[in-house]
KOLVEXMAR-979662 format. One record per residue (C-alpha): residue number from 0; residue in one letter; z, y, x. Coordinates in steps of 0.02 Angstrom, whole numbers, plus 50000, padded with zeros to 5 digits. Layout:
+-----+-----+-------+-------+-------+
:   n : res :    c3 :    c2 :    c1 :
+-----+-----+-------+-------+-------+
: NUM :   A :     Z :     Y :     X :
...
+-----+-----+-------+-------+-------+
//
This chain:
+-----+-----+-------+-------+-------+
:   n : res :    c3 :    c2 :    c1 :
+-----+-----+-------+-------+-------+
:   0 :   X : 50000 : 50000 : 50000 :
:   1 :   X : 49947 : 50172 : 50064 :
:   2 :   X : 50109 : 50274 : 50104 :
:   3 :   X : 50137 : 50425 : 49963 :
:   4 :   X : 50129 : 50597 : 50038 :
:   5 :   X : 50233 : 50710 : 49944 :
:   6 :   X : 50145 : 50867 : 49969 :
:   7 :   X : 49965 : 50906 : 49920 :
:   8 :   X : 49871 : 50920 : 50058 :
:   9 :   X : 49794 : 51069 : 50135 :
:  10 :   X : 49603 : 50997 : 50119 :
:  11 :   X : 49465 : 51051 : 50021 :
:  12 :   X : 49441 : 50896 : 49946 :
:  13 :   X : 49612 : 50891 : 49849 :
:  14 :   X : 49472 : 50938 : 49726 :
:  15 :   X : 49378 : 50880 : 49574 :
:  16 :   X : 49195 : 50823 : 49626 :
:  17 :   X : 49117 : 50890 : 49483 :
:  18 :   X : 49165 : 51046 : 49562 :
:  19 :   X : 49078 : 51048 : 49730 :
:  20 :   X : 48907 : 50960 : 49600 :
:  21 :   X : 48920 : 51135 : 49501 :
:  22 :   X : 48937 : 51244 : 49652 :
:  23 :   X : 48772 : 51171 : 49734 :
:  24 :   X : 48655 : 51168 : 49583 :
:  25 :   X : 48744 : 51359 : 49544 :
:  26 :   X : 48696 : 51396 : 49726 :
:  27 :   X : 48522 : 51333 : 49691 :
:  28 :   X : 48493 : 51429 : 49514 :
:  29 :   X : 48589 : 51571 : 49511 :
:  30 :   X : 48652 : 51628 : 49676 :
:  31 :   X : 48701 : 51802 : 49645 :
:  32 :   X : 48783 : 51789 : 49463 :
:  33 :   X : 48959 : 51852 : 49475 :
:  34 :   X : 49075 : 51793 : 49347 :
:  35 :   X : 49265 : 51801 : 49263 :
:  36 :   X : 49385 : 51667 : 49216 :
:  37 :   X : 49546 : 51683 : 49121 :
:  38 :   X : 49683 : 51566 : 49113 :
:  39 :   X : 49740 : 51497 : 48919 :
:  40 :   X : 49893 : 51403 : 48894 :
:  41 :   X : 49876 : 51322 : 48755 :
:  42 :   X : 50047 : 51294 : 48723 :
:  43 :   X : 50134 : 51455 : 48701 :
:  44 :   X : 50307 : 51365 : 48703 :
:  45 :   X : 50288 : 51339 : 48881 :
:  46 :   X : 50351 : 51473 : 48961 :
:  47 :   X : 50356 : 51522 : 49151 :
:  48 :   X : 50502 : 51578 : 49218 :
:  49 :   X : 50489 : 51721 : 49387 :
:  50 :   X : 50507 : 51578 : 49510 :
:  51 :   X : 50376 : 51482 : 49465 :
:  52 :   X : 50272 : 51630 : 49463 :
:  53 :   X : 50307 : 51658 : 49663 :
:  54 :   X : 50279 : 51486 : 49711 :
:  55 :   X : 50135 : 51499 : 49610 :
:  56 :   X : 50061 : 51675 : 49701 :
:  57 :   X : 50121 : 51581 : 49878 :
:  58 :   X : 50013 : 51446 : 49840 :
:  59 :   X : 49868 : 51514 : 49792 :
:  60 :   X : 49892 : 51656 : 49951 :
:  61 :   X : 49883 : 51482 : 50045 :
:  62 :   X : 49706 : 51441 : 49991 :
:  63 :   X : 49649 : 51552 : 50123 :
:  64 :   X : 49685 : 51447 : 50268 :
:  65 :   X : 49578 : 51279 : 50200 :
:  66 :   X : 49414 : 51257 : 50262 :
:  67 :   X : 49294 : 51103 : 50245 :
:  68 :   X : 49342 : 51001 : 50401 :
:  69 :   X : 49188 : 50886 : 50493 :
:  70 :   X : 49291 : 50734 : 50427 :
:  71 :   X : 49280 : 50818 : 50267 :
:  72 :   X : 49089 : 50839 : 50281 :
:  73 :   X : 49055 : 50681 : 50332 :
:  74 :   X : 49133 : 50611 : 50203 :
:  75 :   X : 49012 : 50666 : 50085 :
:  76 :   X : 48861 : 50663 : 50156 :
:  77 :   X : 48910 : 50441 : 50156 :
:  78 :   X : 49007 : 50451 : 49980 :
:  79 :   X : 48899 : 50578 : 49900 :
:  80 :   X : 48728 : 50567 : 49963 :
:  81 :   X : 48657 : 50665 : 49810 :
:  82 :   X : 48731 : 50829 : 49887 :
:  83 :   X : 48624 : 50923 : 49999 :
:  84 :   X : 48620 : 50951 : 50167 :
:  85 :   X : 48601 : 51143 : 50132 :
:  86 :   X : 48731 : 51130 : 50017 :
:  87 :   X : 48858 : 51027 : 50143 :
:  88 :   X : 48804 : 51192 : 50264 :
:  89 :   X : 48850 : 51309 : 50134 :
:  90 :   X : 49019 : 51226 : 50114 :
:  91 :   X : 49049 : 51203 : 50325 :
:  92 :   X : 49071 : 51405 : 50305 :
:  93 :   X : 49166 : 51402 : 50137 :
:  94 :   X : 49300 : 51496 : 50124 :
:  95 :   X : 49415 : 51558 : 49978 :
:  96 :   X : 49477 : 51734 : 49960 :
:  97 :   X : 49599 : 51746 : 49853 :
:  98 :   X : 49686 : 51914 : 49897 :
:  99 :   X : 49517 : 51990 : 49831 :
: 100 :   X : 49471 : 51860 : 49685 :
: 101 :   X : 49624 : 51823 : 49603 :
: 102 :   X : 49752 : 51943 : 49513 :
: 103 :   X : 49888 : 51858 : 49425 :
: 104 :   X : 50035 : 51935 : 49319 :
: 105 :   X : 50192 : 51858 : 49246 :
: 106 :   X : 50259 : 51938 : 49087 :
: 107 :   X : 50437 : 51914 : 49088 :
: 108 :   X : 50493 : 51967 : 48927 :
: 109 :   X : 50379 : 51816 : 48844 :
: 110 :   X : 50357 : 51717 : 48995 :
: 111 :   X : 50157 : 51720 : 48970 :
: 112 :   X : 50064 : 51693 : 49134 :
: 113 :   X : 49909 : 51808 : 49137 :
: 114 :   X : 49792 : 51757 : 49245 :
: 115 :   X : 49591 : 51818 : 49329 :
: 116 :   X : 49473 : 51770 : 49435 :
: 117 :   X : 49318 : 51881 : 49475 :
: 118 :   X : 49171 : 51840 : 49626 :
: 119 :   X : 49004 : 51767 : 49634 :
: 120 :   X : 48985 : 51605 : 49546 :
: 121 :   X : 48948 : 51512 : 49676 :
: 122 :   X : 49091 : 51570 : 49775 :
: 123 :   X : 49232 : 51560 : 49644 :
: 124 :   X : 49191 : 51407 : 49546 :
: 125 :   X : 49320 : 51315 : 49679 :
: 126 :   X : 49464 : 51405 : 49614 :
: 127 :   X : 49478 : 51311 : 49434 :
: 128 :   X : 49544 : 51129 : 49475 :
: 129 :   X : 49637 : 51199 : 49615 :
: 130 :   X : 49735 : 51338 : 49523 :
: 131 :   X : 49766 : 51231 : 49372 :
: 132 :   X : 49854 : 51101 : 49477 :
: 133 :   X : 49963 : 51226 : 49556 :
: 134 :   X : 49996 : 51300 : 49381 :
: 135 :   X : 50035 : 51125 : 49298 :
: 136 :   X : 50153 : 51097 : 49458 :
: 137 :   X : 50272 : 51255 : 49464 :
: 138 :   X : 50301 : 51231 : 49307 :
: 139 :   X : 50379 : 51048 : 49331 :
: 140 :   X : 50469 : 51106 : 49506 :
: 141 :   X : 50529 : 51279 : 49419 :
: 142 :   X : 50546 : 51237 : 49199 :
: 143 :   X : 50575 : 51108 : 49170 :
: 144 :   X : 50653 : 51002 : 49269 :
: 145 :   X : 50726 : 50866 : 49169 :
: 146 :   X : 50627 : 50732 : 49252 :
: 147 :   X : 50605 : 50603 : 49380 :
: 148 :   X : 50488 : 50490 : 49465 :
: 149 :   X : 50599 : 50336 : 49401 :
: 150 :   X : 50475 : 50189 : 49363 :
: 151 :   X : 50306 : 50282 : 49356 :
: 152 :   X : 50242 : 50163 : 49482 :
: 153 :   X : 50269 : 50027 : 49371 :
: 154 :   X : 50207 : 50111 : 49221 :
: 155 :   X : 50058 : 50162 : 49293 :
: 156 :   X : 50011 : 49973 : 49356 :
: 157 :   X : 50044 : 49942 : 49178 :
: 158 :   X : 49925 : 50024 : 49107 :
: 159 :   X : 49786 : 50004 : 49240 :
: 160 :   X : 49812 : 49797 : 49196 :
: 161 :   X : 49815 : 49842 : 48999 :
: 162 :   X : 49636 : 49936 : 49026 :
: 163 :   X : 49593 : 49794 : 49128 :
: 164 :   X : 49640 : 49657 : 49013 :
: 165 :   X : 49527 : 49728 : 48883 :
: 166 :   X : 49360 : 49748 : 48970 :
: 167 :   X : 49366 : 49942 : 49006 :
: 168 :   X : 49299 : 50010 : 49145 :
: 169 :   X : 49404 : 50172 : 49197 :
: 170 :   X : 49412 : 50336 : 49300 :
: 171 :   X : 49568 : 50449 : 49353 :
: 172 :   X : 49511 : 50618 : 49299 :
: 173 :   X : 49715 : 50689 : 49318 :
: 174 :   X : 49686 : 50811 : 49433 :
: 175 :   X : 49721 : 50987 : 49338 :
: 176 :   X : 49865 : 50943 : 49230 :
: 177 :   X : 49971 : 50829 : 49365 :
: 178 :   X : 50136 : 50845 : 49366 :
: 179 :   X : 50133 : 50878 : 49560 :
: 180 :   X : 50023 : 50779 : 49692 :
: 181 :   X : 50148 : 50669 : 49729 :
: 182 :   X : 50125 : 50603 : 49552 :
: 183 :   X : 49925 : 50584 : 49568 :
: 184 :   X : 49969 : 50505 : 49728 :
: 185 :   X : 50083 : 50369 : 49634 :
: 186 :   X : 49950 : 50349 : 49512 :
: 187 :   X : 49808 : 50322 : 49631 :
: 188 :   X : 49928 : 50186 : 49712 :
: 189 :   X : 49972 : 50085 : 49565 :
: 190 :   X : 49776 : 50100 : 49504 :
: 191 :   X : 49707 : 50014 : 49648 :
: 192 :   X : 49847 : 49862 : 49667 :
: 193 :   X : 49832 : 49833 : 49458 :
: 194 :   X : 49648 : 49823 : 49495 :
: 195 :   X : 49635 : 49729 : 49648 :
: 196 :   X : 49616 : 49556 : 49583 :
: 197 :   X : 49489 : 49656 : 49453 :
: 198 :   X : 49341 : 49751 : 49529 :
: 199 :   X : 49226 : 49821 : 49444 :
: 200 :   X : 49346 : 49892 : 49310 :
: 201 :   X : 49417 : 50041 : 49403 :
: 202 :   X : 49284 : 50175 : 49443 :
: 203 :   X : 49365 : 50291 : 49548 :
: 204 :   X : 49447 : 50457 : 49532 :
: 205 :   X : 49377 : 50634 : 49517 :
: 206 :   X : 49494 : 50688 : 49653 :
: 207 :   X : 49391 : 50681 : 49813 :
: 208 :   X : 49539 : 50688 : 49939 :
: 209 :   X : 49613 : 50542 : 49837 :
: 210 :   X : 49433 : 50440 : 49810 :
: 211 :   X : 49442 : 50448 : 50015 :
: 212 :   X : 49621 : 50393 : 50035 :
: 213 :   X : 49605 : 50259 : 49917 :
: 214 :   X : 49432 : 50198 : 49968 :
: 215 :   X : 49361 : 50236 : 49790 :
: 216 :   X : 49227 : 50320 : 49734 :
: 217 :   X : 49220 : 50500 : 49695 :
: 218 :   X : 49167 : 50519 : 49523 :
: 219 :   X : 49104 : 50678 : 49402 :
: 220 :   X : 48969 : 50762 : 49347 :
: 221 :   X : 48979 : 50909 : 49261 :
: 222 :   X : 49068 : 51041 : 49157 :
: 223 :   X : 49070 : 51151 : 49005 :
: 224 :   X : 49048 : 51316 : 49114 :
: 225 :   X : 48884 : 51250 : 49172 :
: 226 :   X : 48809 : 51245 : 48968 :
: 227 :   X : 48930 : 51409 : 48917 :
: 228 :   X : 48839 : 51520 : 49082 :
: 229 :   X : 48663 : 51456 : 49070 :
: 230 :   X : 48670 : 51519 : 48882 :
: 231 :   X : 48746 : 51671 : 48894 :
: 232 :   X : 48635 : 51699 : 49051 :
: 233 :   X : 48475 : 51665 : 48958 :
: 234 :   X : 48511 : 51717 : 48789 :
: 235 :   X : 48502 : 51580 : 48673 :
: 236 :   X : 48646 : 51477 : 48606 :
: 237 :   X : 48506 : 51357 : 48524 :
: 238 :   X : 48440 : 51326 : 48666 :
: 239 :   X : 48587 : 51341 : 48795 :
: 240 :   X : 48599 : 51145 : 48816 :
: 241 :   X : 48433 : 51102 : 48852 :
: 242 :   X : 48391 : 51205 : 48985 :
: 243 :   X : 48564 : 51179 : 49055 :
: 244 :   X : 48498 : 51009 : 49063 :
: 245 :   X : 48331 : 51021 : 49123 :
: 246 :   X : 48404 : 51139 : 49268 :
: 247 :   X : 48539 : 50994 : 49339 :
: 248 :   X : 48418 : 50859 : 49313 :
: 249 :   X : 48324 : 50971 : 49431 :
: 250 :   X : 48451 : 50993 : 49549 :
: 251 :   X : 48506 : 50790 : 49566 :
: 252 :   X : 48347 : 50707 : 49505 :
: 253 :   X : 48440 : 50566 : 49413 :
: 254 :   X : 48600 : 50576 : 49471 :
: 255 :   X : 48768 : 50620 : 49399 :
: 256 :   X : 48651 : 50577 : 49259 :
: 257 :   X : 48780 : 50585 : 49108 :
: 258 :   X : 48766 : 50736 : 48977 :
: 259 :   X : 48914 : 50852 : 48908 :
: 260 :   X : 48887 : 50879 : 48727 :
: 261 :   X : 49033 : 50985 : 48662 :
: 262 :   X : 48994 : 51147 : 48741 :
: 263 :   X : 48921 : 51217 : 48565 :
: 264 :   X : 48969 : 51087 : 48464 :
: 265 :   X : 48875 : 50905 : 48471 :
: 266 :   X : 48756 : 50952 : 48323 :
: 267 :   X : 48656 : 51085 : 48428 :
: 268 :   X : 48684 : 50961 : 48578 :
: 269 :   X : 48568 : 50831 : 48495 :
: 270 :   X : 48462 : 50956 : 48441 :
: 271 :   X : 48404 : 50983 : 48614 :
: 272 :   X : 48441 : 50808 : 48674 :
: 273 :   X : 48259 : 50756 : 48649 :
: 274 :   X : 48159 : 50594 : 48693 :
: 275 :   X : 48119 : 50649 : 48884 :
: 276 :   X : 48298 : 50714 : 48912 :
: 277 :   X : 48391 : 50559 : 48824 :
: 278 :   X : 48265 : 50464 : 48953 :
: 279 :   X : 48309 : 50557 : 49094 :
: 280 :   X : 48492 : 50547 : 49094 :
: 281 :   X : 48598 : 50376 : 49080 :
: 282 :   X : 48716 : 50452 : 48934 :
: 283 :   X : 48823 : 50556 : 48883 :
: 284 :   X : 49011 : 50619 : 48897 :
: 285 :   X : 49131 : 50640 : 48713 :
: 286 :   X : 49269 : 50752 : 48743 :
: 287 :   X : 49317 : 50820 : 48595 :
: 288 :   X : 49329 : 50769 : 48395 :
: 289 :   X : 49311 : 50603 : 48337 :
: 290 :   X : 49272 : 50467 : 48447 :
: 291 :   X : 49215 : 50351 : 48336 :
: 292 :   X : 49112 : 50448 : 48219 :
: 293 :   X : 49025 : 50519 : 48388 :
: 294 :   X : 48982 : 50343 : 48431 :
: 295 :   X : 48892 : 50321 : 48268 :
: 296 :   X : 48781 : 50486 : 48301 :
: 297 :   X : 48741 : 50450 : 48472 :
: 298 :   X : 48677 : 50259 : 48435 :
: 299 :   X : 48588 : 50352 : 48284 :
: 300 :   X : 48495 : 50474 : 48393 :
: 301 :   X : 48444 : 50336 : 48526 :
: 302 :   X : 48394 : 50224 : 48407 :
: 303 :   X : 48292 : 50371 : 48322 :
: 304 :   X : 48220 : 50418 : 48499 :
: 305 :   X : 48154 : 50228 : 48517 :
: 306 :   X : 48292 : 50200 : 48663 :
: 307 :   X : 48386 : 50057 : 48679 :
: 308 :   X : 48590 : 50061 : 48655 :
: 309 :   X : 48627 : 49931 : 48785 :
: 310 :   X : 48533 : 50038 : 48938 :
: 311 :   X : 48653 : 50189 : 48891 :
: 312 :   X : 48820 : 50235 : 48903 :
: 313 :   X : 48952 : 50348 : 48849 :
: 314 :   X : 49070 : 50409 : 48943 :
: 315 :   X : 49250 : 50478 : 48846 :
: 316 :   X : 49386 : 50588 : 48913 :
: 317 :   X : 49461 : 50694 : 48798 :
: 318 :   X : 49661 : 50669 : 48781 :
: 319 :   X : 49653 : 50457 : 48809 :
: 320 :   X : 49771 : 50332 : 48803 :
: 321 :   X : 49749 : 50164 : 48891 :
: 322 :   X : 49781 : 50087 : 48697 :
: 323 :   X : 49661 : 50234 : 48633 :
: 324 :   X : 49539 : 50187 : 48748 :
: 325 :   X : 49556 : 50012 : 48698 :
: 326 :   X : 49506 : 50031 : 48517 :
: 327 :   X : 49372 : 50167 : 48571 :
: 328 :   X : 49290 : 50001 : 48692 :
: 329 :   X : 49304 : 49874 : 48531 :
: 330 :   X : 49190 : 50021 : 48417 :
: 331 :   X : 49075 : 50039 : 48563 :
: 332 :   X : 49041 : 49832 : 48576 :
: 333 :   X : 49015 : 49835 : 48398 :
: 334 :   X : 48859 : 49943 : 48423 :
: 335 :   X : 48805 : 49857 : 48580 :
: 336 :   X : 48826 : 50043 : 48683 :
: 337 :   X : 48905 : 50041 : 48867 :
: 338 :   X : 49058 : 50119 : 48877 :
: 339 :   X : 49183 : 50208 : 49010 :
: 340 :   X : 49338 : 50321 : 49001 :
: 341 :   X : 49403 : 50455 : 49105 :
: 342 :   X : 49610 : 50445 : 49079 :
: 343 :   X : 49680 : 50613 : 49154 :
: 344 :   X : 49844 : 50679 : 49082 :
: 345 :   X : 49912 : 50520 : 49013 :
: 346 :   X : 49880 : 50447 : 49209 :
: 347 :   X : 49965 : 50604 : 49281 :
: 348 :   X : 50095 : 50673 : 49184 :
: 349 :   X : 50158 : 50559 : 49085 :
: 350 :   X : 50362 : 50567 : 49096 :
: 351 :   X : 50501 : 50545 : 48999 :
: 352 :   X : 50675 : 50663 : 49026 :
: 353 :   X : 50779 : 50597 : 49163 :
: 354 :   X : 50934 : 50656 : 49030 :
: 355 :   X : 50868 : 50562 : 48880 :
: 356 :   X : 50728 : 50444 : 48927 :
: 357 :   X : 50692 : 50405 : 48753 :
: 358 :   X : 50631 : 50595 : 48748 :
: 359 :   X : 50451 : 50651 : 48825 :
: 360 :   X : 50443 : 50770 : 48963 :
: 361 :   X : 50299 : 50845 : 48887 :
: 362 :   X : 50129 : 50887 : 48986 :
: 363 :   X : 50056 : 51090 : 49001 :
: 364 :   X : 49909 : 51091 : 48903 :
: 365 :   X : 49818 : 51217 : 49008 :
: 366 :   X : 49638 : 51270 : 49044 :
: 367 :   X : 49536 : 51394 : 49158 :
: 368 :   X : 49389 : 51446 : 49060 :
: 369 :   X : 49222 : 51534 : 49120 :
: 370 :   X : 49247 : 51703 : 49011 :
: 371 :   X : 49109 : 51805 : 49076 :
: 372 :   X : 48942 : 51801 : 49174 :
: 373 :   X : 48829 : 51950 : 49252 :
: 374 :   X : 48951 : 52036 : 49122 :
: 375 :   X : 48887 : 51927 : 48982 :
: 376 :   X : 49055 : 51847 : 48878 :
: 377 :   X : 49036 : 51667 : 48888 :
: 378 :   X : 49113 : 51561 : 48721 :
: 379 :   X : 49141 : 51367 : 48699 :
: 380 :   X : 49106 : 51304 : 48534 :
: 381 :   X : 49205 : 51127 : 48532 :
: 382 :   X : 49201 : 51004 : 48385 :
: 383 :   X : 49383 : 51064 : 48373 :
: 384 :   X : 49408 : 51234 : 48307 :
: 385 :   X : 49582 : 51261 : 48391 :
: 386 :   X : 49485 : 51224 : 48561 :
: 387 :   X : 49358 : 51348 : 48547 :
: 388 :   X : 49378 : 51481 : 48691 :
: 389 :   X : 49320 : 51652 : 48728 :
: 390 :   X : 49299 : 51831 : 48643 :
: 391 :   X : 49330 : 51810 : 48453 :
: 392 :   X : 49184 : 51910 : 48413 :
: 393 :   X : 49073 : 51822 : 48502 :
: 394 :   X : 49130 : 51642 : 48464 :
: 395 :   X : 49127 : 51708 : 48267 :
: 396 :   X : 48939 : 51773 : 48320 :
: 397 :   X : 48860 : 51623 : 48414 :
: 398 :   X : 48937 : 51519 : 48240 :
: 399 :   X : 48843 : 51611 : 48135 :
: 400 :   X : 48697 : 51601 : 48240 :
: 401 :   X : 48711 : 51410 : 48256 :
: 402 :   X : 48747 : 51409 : 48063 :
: 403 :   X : 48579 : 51477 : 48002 :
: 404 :   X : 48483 : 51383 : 48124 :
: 405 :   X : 48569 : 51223 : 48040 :
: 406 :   X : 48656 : 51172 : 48215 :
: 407 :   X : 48827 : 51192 : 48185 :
: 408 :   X : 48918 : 51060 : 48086 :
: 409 :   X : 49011 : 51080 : 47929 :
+-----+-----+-------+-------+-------+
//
């Protein structure tokens, strides 16, 4: 068994992949965009208290000291082969800035954390995963604190052999909402000895740093900001997915070949998802609203498209469960569809109150969200409502749009 490092790591690849696949098709397409992301907690309960705040500003003052070492680089180029050699020289001179792209504010009268970041696209995208994790892990050193690593490694094995057990083939995707590093670390541990006797099942984590550690693959593709900047870039919320599509298919050629459909809701996704686009890409990712309806309407769209279920796949990971993803796996075999899950906050914080363990330590449901680009608002339409993110005005504007043109669901 690897040994568990209790600090996070000062490397560049204690990152989600998905990440550094954005950055290089953003460096390819749109260069000099400059953009703004906001921080949402979802969760206004959760409240920060002024020393998590200054462990948080520390820590992200720290970000300018990592660099992409040559271990790092070559790394990819053998793990990663789709990213580019231009793109791996871009990221040799990479360096964050955070004293001049981050401003961060703690109210202390509500205990609301109010957080920016502002820079070229390309330059800033890094800060997301990064931030998020740092967010998610003062609040566990500095709020609450009514927990314990007691039995996670055992849990975690537990689950891994459950998923196992039932035919599901399974990422870590934990990265953002971990309760520290030490806890993805456990996680990554007791993944890869429940698995052991089992390949095949467990597909790797997002977490590059831990894909290396672990000798897993690295796994992502893409995410919503990708869909939400294209549109607002270009114009057109009926068209925002397909072009965002046609654009990273032109950037990987094939790989990371599996489709986000929630940015404006999976109506207008399908819309655009047409017969050389569901043949390009190998399938696509559900990650919000109903599971099992969504299987339904994407074997109804291949089938209409002439494609055949069994050479696609879908690929879930919004809010799973190992027993979730279970039942999710039995719908799929009933259609004859390939199947695979992406388990992130139930993998990495998932803890019960050292007082009371009968009583959850419950996880920060938190998100950094692309909010504008070239001074453009960007919006996310998901098949939730509560999810939806950006300006008001202009979520309330791209609905109506999407509404006349029949592309936004009931």
């Amino acid at each position: 068994m690897q040994q568990i490092e209790e600090e996070a790591p000062q490397s560049i690849l204690d990152q989600d992949l998905y990440k550094l696949c954005m950055q290089q098709a953003i460096l390819e397409h749109y260069p000099e965009v400059v953009v703004e992301y906001g921080f949402v907690n979802r969760d206004l309960s959760m409240r920060f208290n002024t020393q998590a705040f200054d462990w948080i500003q520390k820590s992200i003052a720290a970000l300018a000291n990592i660099s992409a070492s040559s271990k790092d680089l070559d790394y990819l180029r053998t793990a990663c082969p789709y990213l580019s050699s231009s793109y791996l020289e871009f990221l040799a001179q990479f360096r964050y800035d955070p004293a001049n792209e981050i401003s961060c504010r703690l109210d202390e009268d509500t205990g609301a954390l109010d957080l920016r970041v502002y820079g070229k696209w390309s330059q800033v995208i890094l800060y997301e995963v990064t931030v998020l994790a740092l967010i998610s892990e003062s609040y566990y050193r500095f709020v609450d604190t009514d927990w314990d690593f007691s039995g996670q490694i055992d849990e975690i094995k537990a689950k891994g052999a459950a998923l196992v057990i039932a035919g599901c083939r399974f990422a870590e995707f934990g990265t953002r909402r971990r309760r520290s590093y030490k806890a993805q670390d456990i996680v990554m541990a007791g993944l890869v000895q429940a698995t052991s006797e089992a390949p095949g099942y467990f597909n790797g984590t997002s977490n590059v740093y831990l894909a290396r550690k672990y000798g897993v693959a690295p796994v992502g593709t893409v995410g919503h900001e990708w869909t939400m900047g294209i549109a607002a870039l270009e114009g057109t919320y009926e068209n925002g997915n397909s072009l965002a599509l046609r654009k990273w298919h032109s950037t990987f050629k094939g790989h990371l070949g599996i489709a986000l459909t929630d940015t404006f809701g999976t109506k207008a996704f399908f819309a655009n998802f047409d017969s050389e686009l569901a043949s390009e890409y190998n399938g696509v990712r559900h990650d919000s609203g109903d599971p099992f309806k969504f299987i339904e309407t994407v074997c109804d769209h291949y089938r209409s498209l002439g494609i055949g279920l069994a050479t696609k796949t879908i690929v879930f990971s919004d809010g799973l469960s190992p027993g979730r993803a279970i039942l999710i796996k039995k719908h799929c075999d009933k259609y004859g569809i390939k199947c695979s899950f992406g388990i992130g906050t139930n993998f990495t914080n998932d803890f019960c109150r050292a007082s009371n363990p009968k009583l959850k330590s419950e996880a920060v449901n938190i998100v950094i969200k692309l909010f504008k680009c070239n001074g453009r608002l960007c919006i996310k339409l998901s098949d939730v409502t509560t999810k939806h993110t950006g300006d008001i005005a202009e979520v309330n504007r791209a609905r109506s749009e999407l509404t006349q043109l029949g592309l936004l669901a009931e």
